[in-house]
C-alpha positions in Angstrom: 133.0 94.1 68.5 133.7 96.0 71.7 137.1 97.4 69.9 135.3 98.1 66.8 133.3 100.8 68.7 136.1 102.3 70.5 136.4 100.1 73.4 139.0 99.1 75.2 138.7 95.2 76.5 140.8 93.1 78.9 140.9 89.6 79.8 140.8 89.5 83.6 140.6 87.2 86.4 141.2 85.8 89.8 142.3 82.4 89.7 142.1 80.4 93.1 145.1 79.2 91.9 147.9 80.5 90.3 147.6 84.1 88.3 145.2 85.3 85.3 148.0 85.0 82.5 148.5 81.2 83.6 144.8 80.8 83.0 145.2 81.7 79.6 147.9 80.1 78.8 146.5 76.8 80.1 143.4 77.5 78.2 145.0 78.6 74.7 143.8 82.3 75.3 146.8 83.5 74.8 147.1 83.2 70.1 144.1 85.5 70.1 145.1 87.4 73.1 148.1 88.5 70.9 146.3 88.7 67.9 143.6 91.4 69.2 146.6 92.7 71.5 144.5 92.2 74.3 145.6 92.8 77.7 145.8 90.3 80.7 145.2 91.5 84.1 144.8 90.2 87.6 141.9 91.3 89.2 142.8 93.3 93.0 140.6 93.4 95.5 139.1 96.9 97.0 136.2 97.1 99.5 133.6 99.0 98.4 130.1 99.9 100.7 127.0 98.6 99.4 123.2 99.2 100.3 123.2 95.9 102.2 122.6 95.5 105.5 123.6 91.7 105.5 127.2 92.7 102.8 128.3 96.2 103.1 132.3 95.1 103.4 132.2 93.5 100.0 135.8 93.5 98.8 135.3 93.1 94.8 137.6 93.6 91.4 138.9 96.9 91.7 139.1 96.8 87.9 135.4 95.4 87.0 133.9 97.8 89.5 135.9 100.8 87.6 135.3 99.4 84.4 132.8 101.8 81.9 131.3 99.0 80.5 130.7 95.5 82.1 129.6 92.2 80.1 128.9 89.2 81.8 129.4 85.9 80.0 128.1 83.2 82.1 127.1 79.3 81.1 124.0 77.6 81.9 125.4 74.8 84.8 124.2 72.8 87.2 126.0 73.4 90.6 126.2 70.4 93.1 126.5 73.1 96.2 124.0 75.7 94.6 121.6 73.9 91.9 122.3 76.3 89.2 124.9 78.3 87.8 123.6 81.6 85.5 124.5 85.0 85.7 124.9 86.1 88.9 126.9 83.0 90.5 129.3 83.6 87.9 130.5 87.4 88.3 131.8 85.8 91.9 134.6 85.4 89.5 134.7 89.0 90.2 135.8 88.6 94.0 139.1 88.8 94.4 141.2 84.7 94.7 141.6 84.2 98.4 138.3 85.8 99.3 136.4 82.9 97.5 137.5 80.9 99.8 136.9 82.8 103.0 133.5 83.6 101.7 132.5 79.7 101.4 133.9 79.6 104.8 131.9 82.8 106.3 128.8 82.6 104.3 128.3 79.4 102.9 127.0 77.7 106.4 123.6 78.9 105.2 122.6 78.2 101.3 120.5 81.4 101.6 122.9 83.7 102.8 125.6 82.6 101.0 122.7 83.1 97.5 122.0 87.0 99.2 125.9 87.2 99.2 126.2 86.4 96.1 123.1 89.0 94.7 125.0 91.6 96.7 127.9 91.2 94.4 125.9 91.4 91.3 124.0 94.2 92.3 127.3 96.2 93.4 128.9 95.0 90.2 125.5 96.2 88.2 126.6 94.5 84.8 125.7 96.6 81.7 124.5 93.5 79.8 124.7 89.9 80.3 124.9 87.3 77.6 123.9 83.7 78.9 125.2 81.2 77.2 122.8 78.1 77.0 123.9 76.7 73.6 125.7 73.6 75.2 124.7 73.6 78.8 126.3 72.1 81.9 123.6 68.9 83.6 123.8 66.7 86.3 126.4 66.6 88.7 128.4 69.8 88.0 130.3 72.1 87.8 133.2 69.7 87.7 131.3 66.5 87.1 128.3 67.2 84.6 127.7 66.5 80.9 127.3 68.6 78.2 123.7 68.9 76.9 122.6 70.8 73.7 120.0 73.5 74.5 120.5 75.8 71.5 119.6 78.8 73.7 121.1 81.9 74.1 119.5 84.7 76.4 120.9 88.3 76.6 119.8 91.3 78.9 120.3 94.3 80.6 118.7 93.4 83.7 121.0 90.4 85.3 118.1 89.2 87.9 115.4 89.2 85.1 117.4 87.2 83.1 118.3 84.1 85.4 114.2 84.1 86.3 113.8 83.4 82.9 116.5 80.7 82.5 115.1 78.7 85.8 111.8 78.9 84.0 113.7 77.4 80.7 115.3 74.2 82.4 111.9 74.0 84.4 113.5 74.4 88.1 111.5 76.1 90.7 113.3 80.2 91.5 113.0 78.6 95.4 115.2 75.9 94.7 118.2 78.3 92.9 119.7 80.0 96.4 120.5 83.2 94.3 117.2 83.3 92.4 115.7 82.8 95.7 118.0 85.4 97.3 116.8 88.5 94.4 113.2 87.8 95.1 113.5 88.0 98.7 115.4 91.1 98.3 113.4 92.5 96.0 115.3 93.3 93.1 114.3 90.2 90.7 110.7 91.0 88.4 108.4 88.9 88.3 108.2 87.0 85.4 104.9 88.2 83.7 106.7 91.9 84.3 109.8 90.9 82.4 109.6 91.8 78.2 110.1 89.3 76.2 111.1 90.6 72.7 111.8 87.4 71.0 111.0 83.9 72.4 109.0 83.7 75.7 110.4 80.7 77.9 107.2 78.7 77.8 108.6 78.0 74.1 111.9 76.9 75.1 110.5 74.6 78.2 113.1 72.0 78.8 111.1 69.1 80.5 114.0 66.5 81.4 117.3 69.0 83.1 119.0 67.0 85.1 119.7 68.5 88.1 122.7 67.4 90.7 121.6 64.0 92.0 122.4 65.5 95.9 123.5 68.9 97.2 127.5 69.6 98.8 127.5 72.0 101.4 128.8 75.2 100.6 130.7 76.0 103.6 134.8 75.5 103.5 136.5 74.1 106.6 139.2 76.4 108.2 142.0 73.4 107.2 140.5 73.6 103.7 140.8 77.7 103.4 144.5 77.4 104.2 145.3 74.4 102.3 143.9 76.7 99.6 145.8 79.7 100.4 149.3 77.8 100.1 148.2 76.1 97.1 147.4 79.3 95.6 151.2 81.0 96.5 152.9 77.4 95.4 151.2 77.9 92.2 151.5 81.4 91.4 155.0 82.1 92.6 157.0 78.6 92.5 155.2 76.2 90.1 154.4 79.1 87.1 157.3 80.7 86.8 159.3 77.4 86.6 156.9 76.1 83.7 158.0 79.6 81.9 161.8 79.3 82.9 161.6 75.1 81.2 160.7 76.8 78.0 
């Protein structure tokens, strides 16, 4: 659709491990990758000053923060370390490999600083539109350990903050408990919810009663032995164990 109008898409990303191509090609991207002729790209990093007084070194995608036109395609998850995963958890997908890590390290000693981080991003990032994707959600123990659960929802706006309100109002979850949710109100940038339009379905029709959330909360924060661990997994994978998997072909 986005080509249709003129547009020019990429598939990007930042792995933790390994590089954005062998993402794709571990997730079968890469048949309609070729088809739509499709660019892959890894995301670089570039710091950028924000309005924060908390974040103003964020170091963010170069290429999402140049972009024209930003869509944000995040999945309704529960997070073991952050209760919920919706739209503005997931463009951390837009800071750069390493710095995940050193961010859980930095930040994530406090749940709530590590949620205003996060908002920072989103707000720097300033997505165009974001299209949630609740039509098989994530419960339980996630985002590695959950079940799938069929919610038939799907939830699209121009206003990222507004829309992961709604959601938390959806799956029935107090905003408090959700450390980004908590993190927009306190920074004043998420509506409250009798301010937010609701042109089709209004969430008290949607009211999921039973969402299982995780059955205990990780800590966010990575260990310094964990960070580097990390980092040396990351160059095994992108520089000896990738380009040996394309050289057995």
């Amino acid at each position: 659709m986005v080509i249709e109008v003129g547009g020019k898409p990429f598939l990007g990303d930042s792995p933790a491990f390994g590089s954005a191509k062998g993402v794709a090609v571990a997730n079968g991207y890469l048949p309609i990758l070729e088809e739509l002729n499709l660019p892959i790209i890894d995301f670089q990093g570039q710091r950028y000053q924000t309005i924060s007084d908390n974040f103003n070194h964020l170091r963010l995608s170069k290429e999402a923060m140049e972009a024209d036109v930003v869509i944000n395609l995040p999945k309704v998850k529960s997070h073991m370390q952050l209760t919920l995963t919706l739209g503005v958890k997931n463009l951390f997908g837009c800071v750069p490999g390493k710095m995940k890590a050193w961010w859980h390290m930095e930040a994530g000693k406090d749940a709530n600083r590590f949620g205003e981080m996060l908002v920072e991003t989103a707000r720097a990032i300033n997505p165009n539109l974001t299209i949630l994707d609740g039509i098989i959600g994530h419960e339980g123990n996630g985002p590695s350990n959950g079940e799938p659960r069929q919610l038939g929802i799907l939830a699209a706006a121009s206003d990222i903050f507004a829309l992961d309100r709604a959601m938390v109002e959806i799956l029935n979850v107090p905003p408090e408990q959700v450390p980004t949710v908590a993190a927009s109100q306190r920074l004043g940038v998420c509506p409250e919810l009798a301010d937010i339009e609701f042109p089709h379905l209004n969430p008290d029709l949607l009211r999921i009663e039973d969402w299982r959330l995780p059955d205990k909360l990780m800590p966010i924060d990575f260990g310094m032995p964990r960070v580097i661990k990390s980092t040396f997994k990351h160059l095994y994978t992108r520089f000896i164990k990738e380009p040996m998997s394309v050289y057995g072909k």
